[in-house]
N, C-alpha and C positions, 0 to 999 in steps of 0.2 A: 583630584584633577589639578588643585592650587602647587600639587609639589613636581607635577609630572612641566608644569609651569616652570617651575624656579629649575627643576634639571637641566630642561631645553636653553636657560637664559644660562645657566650656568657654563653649559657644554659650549652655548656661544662664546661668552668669555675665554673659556681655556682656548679656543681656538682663535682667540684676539689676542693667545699669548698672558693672559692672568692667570701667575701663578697659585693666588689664594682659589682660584676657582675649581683647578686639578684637586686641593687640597680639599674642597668642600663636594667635589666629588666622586671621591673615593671614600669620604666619609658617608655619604648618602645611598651610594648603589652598590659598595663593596659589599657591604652584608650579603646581598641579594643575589649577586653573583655568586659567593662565597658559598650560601646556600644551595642556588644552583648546581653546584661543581659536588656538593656533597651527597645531594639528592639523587645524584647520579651516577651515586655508589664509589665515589672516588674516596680513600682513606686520607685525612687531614693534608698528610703531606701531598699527595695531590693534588688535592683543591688549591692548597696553599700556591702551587706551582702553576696549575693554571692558572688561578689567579694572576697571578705575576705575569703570566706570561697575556691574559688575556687584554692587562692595561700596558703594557708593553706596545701588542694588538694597536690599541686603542689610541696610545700615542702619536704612532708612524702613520693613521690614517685620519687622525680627528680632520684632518682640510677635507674628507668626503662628505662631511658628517653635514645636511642639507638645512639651514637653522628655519624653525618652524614645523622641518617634520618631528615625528616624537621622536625621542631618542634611545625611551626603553627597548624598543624591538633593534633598534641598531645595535646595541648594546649587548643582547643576549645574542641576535645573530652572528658577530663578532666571537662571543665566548662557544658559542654551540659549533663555530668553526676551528677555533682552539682546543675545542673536544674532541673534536674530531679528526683533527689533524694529529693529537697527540694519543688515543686509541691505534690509528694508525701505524706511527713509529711504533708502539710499544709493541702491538701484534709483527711488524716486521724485526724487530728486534727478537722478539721471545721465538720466533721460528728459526732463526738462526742458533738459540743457544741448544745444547747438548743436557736432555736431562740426567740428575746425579742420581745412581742408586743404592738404594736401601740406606735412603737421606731423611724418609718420612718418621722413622721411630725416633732419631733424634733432635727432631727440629721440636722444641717448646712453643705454646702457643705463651703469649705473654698473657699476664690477669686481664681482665676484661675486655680482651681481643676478641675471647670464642663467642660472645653474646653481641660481637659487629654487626650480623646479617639484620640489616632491619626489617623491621615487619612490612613498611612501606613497600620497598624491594618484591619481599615475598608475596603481596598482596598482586602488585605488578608486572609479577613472572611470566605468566602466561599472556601476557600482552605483544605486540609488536614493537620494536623499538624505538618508530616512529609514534605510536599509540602512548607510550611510556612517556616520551619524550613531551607529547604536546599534553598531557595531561601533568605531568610536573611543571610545566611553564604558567598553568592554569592556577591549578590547584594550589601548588607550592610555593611558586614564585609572586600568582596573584598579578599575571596580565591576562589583558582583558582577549577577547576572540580577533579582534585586529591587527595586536601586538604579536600575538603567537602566529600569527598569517605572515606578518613581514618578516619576524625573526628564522622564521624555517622557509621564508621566500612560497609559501603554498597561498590560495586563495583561503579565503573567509568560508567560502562552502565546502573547499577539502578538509579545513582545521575542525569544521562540525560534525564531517560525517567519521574522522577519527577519532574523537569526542565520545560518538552517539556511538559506533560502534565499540570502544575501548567502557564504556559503561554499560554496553549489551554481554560484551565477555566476562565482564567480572559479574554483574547481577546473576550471567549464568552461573558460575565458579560459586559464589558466595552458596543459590536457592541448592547447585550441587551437594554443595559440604553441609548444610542444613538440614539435607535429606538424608544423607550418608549417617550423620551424627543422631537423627532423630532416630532412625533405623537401628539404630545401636542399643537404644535406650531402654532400658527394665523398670516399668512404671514401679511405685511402691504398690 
């Protein structure tokens, strides 16, 4: 609670115009974001770029930024709008291009590109992308049920029944493939 403290005082600063305070907060919440943006299946250079463009975001609007409220949920709501906004473009973008063919035999994958897909990801496929979404904010990011309420703008009691139900689907998924796997098995 002591740092979520010193952010609030901090963000107030940058917005009185102190420049060490930007400086001390991009050192403090970048990571987090950064991870964010990764968890979210974005390949480095995109994280990298939202990134940028999320304190970009963050700059043009800090005078909204209310001092005293927290500023973590500002913060990711902010970037999960930059997610979203840049998802977007990309999908209108890629429906305009023209696919190339008999492109796939020669494209290389580079070393340690084919083992990208994280297990995180796969574990979370079968989720909703809102389920996805408020469970990395939780889980991964490590804000509390409040924080994930303001940042995706939903109530305290929607961000728990997507929770409870994003943990009802996967316990099913999981007791599934247990049973699938057990089923399989030739005691000695």
């Amino acid at each position: 609670m002591d740092t979520d403290h010193k952010t609030e005082t901090l963000m107030t600063r940058y917005q009185a115009g102190d420049a060490s305070a930007v400086t001390a907060l991009v050192e403090s919440i970048g990571p987090q974001l950064h991870r964010f943006f990764m968890a979210q299946g974005a390949n480095r250079s995109d994280a990298d770029d939202l990134f940028q463009e999320t304190w970009l975001r963050i700059h043009r609007v800090r005078h909204t930024y209310r001092p005293g409220e927290p500023v973590l949920p500002w913060f990711y709501a902010i970037a999960r709008h930059v997610r979203i906004d840049h998802y977007r473009k990309a999908s209108r973008t890629s429906a305009h291009e023209r696919p190339l063919e008999d492109v796939s035999d020669l494209v290389a994958t580079p070393p340690g590109e084919e083992a990208h897909s994280d297990d995180l990801e796969v574990l979370l496929a079968p989720l909703s992308e809102s389920q996805r979404e408020v469970l990395r904010m939780m889980k991964v990011a490590g804000m509390s049920l409040e924080e994930v309420a303001r940042a995706t703008a939903s109530s305290v009691g929607a961000v728990k029944q997507k929770v409870h139900r994003a943990y009802k689907t996967l316990r099913e998924g999981m007791t599934a493939m247990r049973s699938k796997q057990g089923s399989g098995r030739v005691l000695p």
